[in-house]
N, C-alpha and C positions, 0 to 999 in steps of 0.2 A: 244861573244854571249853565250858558253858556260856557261860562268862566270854567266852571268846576271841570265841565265836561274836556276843557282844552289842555287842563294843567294833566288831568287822568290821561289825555289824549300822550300830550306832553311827555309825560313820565313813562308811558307804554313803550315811545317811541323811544326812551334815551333806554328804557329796559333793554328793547329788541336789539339794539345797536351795538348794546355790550353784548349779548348775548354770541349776536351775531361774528362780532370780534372775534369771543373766544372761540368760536366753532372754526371759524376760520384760521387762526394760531394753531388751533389743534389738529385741523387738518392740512396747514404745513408739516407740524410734526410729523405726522405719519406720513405724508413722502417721506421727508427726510429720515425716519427711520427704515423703510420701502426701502428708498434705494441704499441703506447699509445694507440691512440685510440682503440683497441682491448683488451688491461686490462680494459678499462669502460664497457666492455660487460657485463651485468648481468649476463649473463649466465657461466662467468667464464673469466678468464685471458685465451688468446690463444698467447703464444712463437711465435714469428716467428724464424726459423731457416734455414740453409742451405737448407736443405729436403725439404722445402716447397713449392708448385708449385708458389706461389706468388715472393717468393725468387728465385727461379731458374731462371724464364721468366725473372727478373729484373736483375741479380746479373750482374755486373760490365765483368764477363770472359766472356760474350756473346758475349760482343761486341765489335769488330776486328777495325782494321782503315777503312778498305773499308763497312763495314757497317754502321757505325757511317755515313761517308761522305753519300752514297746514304739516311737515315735516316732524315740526317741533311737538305738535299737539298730540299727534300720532304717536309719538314715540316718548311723551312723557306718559299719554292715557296707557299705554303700554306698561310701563315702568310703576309707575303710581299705583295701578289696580292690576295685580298682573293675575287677582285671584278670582276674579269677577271670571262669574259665569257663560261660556261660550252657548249664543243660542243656535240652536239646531233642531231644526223642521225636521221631526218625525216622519220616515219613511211609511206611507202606506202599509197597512198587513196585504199581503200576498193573498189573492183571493185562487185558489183551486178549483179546478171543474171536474167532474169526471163523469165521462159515458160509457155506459155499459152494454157488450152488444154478444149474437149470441146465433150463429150461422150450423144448420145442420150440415153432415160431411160425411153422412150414414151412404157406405161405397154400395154400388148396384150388385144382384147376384149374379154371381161367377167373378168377381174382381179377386186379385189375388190378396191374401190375407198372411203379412208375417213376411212378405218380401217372398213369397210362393214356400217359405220354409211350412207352413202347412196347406191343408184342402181348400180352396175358395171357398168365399162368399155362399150361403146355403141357404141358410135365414136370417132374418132379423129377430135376433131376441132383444136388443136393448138399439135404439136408433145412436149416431155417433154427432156429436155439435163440437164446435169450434169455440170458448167463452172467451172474452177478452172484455178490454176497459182501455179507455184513452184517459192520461192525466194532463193536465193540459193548465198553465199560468200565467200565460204572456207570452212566453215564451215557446218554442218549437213542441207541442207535444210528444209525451211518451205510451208508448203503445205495447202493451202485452198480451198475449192470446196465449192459450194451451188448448190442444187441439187432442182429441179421444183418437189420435189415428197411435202405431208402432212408434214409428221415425220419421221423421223426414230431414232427408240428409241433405249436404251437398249444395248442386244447383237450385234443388228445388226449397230448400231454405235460404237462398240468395231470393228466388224469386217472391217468397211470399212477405219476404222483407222490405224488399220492392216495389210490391202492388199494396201492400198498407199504409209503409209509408205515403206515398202517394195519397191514398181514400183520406189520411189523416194529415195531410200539409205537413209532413214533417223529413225529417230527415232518417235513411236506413236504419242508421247506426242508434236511432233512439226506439227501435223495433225490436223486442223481444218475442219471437217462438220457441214455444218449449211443445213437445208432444208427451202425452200423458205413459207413453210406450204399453200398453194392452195391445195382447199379440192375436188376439181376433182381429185385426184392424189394418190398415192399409201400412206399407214402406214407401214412403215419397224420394223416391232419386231416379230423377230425370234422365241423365246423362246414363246412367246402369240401364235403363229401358230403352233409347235409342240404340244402346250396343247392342241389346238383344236385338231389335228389330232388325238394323242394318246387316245384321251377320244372318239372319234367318235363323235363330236358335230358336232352341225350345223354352218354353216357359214366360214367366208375366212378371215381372216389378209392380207396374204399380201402373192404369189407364193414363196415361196422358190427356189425354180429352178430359174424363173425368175431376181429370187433377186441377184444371184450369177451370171449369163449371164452379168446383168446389170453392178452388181459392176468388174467384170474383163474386159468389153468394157471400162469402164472409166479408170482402171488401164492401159490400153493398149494401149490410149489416154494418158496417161500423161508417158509414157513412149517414146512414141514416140515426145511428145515436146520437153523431155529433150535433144534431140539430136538437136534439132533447136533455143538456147536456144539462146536470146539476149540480149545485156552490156543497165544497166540502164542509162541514160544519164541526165533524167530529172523526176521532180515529180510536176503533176499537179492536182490540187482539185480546184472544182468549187460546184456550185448552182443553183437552177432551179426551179420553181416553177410547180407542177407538176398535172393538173387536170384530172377530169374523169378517175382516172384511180384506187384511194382507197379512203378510208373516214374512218374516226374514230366513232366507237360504240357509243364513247359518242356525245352528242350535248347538247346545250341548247334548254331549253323548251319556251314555250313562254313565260313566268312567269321568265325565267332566270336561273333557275332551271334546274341541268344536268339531263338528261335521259338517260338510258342507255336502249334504245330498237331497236337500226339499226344494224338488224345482217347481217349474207352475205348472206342474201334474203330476202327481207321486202317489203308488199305489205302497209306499213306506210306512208300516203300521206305527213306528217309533217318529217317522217324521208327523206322523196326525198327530201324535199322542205332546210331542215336545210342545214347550210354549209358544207363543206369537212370536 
């Protein structure tokens, strides 16, 4: 057995030798082709010599028998199975959260109502809430609210973008407010109601005071969902057809002809009468 073992030993060794030869033969070649091709350069003949990182990386004393062998194996298991299967670890599914949260923002009476385009606050016939949802992955949550007030313009949409991101660890720019615009309801713009104050005019934008009560009950609502926060399982969209409840400005005239005269109070017997 020793025997066998030495002649196998033997012959591995006179394999690797030639092998190793030719690699070496071949990679003279390629200098020598290297540096032809590099005298065609216009820009001038470039030597290749010992010095040179191209030379060095290449040159023939780099490479040992135990490198060669691990080299060779590599690059024949390469060549040999080039069809074989790459494994690749399955990334994780993505697991979603989402919290849902839900802040009253019903203005006091006397507040102005419509940016002061109509009468103040009188009564409450239907209370006003803030609804929103954090979605949330690993990553920086996203945060959207829609709020029962007109508008809120301006500074005071910088701000509330500001104080939620915040309540929700994330970042502004992943902060959506939308206002639902019903014009019983408050105009949020900050900087419009300091001008009035400061100049002593007449009339109301929108409490200040109130404005800030309101937006940190809603931050304080969505702070507290995050703590009750639940795994998305499923995502469902549907349809419905939806009446008496909006209508479009525009209609057709009788003549076919759009009209644009059904505002959100029209005492227009042809605007009741047109479709939604």
């Amino acid at each position: 057995m020793p025997k066998v073992m030495l002649n196998r030993t033997r012959t591995g060794n006179r394999f690797i030798d030639g092998i190793l030869s030719l690699v070496r033969w071949q990679w003279n070649s390629v200098f020598f082709r290297g540096e032809l091709v590099t005298r065609q350069n216009p820009k001038g003949p470039r030597v290749v010599t010992p010095k040179s990182p191209y030379f060095a990386v290449m040159s023939k004393r780099n490479l040992d028998r135990r490198e060669f062998i691990h080299r060779t194996a590599a690059a024949v298991g390469a060549m040999v199975c080039p069809t074989w299967p790459t494994i690749v670890r399955a990334k994780p599914k993505q697991i979603y959260q989402l919290a849902t949260f839900r802040a009253d923002v019903t203005p006091p009476l006397g507040h102005a109502l419509m940016g002061g385009g109509i009468a103040p606050a009188q009564r409450i016939d239907d209370p006003l809430f803030a609804n929103g949802f954090v979605l949330s992955s690993g990553a920086k949550p996203i945060v959207f609210v829609a709020v029962d007030w007109c508008e809120i313009r301006n500074d005071a949409y910088d701000r509330w973008r500001a104080v939620l991101a915040e309540a929700a660890r994330t970042t502004r720019e992943r902060v959506l407010v939308t206002s639902v615009h019903v014009h019983d309801a408050p105009v949020a713009d900050l900087e419009a109601e300091r001008i009035l104050e400061n100049h002593k005019l007449a009339g109301s934008i929108c409490d200040l005071k109130f404005h800030e009560q309101a937006l940190q009950r809603v931050a304080r609502s969505l702070r507290d969902a995050l703590r009750n926060s639940r795994r998305v399982s499923h995502l469902g969209i549907g349809q419905a057809k939806v009446e008496q409840v909006a209508s479009n400005r525009r209609f057709p005239g009788p003549e076919g002809k759009p009209l644009f005269s059904r505002m959100s109070s029209t005492r227009d017997p042809l605007a009741h009468e047109a479709l939604e």
